[in-house]
C-alpha positions as CSV (number, residue, x, y, z in Angstrom):
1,X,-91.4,-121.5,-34.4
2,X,-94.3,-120.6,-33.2
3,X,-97.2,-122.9,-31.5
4,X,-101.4,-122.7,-32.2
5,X,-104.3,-124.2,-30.5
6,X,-106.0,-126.9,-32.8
7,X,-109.0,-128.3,-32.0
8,X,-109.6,-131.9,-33.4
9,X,-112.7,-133.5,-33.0
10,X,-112.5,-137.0,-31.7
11,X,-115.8,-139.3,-32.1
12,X,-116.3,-141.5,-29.7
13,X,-119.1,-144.4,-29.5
14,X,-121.0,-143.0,-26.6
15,X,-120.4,-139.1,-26.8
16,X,-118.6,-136.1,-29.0
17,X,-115.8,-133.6,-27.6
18,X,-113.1,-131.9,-28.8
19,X,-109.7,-132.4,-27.6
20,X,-107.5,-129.5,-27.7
21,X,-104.0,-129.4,-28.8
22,X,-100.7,-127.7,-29.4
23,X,-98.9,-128.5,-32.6
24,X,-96.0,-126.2,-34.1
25,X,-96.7,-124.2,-37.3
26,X,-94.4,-122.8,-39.7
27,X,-94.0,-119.5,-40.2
28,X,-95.6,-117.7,-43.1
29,X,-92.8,-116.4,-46.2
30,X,-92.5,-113.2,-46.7
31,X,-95.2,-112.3,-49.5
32,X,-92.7,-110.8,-52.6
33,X,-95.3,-109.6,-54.5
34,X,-96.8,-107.2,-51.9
35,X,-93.5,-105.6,-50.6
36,X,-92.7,-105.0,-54.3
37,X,-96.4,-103.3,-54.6
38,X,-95.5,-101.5,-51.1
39,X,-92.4,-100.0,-52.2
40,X,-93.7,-99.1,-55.6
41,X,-96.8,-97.0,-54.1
42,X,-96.3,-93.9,-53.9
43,X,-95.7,-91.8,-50.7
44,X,-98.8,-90.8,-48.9
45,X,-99.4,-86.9,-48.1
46,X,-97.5,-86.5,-44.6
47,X,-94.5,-88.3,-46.3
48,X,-94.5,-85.8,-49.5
49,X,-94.4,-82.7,-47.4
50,X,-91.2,-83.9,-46.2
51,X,-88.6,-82.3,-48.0
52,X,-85.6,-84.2,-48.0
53,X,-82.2,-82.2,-48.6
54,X,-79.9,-83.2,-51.5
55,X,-76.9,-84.9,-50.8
56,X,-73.8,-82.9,-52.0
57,X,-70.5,-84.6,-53.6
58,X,-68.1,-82.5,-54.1
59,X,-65.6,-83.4,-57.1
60,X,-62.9,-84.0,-53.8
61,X,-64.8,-86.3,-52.1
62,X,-65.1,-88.6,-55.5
63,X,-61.6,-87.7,-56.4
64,X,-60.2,-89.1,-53.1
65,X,-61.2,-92.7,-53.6
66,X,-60.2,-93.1,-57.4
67,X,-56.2,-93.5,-56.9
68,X,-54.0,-90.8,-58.2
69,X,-52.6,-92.8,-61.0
70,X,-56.0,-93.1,-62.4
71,X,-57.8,-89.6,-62.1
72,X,-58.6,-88.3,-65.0
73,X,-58.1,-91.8,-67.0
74,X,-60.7,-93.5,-69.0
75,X,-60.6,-97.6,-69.0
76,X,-60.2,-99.8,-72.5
77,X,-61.4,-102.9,-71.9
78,X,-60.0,-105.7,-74.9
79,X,-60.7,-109.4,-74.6
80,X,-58.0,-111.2,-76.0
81,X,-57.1,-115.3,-76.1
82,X,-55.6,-116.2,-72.7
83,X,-52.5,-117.1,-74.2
84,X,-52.2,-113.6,-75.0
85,X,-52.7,-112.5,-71.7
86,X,-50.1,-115.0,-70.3
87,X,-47.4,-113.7,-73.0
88,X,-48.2,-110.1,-71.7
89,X,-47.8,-110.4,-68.4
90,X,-44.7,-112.6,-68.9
91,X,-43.1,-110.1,-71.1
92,X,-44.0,-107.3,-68.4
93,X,-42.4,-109.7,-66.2
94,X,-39.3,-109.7,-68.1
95,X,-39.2,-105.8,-69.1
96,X,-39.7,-105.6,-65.2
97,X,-42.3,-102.8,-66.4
98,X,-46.1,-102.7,-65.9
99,X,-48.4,-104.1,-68.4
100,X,-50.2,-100.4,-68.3
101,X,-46.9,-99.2,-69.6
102,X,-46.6,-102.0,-71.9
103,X,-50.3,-100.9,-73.2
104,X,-49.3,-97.4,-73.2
105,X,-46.0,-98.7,-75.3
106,X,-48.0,-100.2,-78.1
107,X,-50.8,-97.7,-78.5
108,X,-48.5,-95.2,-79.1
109,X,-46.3,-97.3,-81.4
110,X,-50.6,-97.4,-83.1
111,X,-50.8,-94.1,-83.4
112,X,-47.6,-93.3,-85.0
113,X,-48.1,-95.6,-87.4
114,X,-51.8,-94.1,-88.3
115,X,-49.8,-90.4,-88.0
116,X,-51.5,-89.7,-85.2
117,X,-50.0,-88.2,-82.5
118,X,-48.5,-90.6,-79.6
119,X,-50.4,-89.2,-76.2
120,X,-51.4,-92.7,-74.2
């Protein structure tokens, strides 16, 4: 917190001065509005000329922090009554299988039945 100087002017019946004080003042907030207007301007000349080099990824470097069972996957989200859910993970329970391979299980059963061929 910081301090500032205020002068308060005290009348008195035979003569004026001012008395001087220290009181504590708040700090000012952050103003949103202009950091927003800061960071939308754009760069000024000596910051243009900079040229800034490209960050490479390879495919290995993104490949090493998806897990093996999922590279090359695609997720299908469902949403489902919680019930269901509960029933699923029970029966995954009891199968003593995975409810990805229960999934895998029943989209496959799917696709036979549309004649399509079973690949999940």
């Amino acid at each position: 917190m910081g301090f500032e100087t205020v002068k308060i002017a005290a009348i008195m019946p035979s003569y004026h001065h001012a008395i001087s004080t220290t009181t504590p003042t708040m700090p000012k907030k952050p103003n949103l509005a202009a950091a927003l207007n800061d960071a939308s301007k754009k760069p000024n000349r000596s910051q243009a000329s900079k040229k800034t080099e490209p960050i490479e990824n390879s495919d290995n470097d993104v490949n090493e922090k998806i897990p093996p069972s999922r590279r090359g996957k695609k997720a299908i989200t469902v949403h489902f009554d919680p019930a269901a859910c509960k029933q699923l993970k029970q029966l995954s329970i009891d199968e003593e299988t995975t409810v990805q391979a229960l999934m895998a299980e029943a989209l496959n059963d799917l696709f036979e039945k549309y004649g399509k061929k079973p690949i999940a």
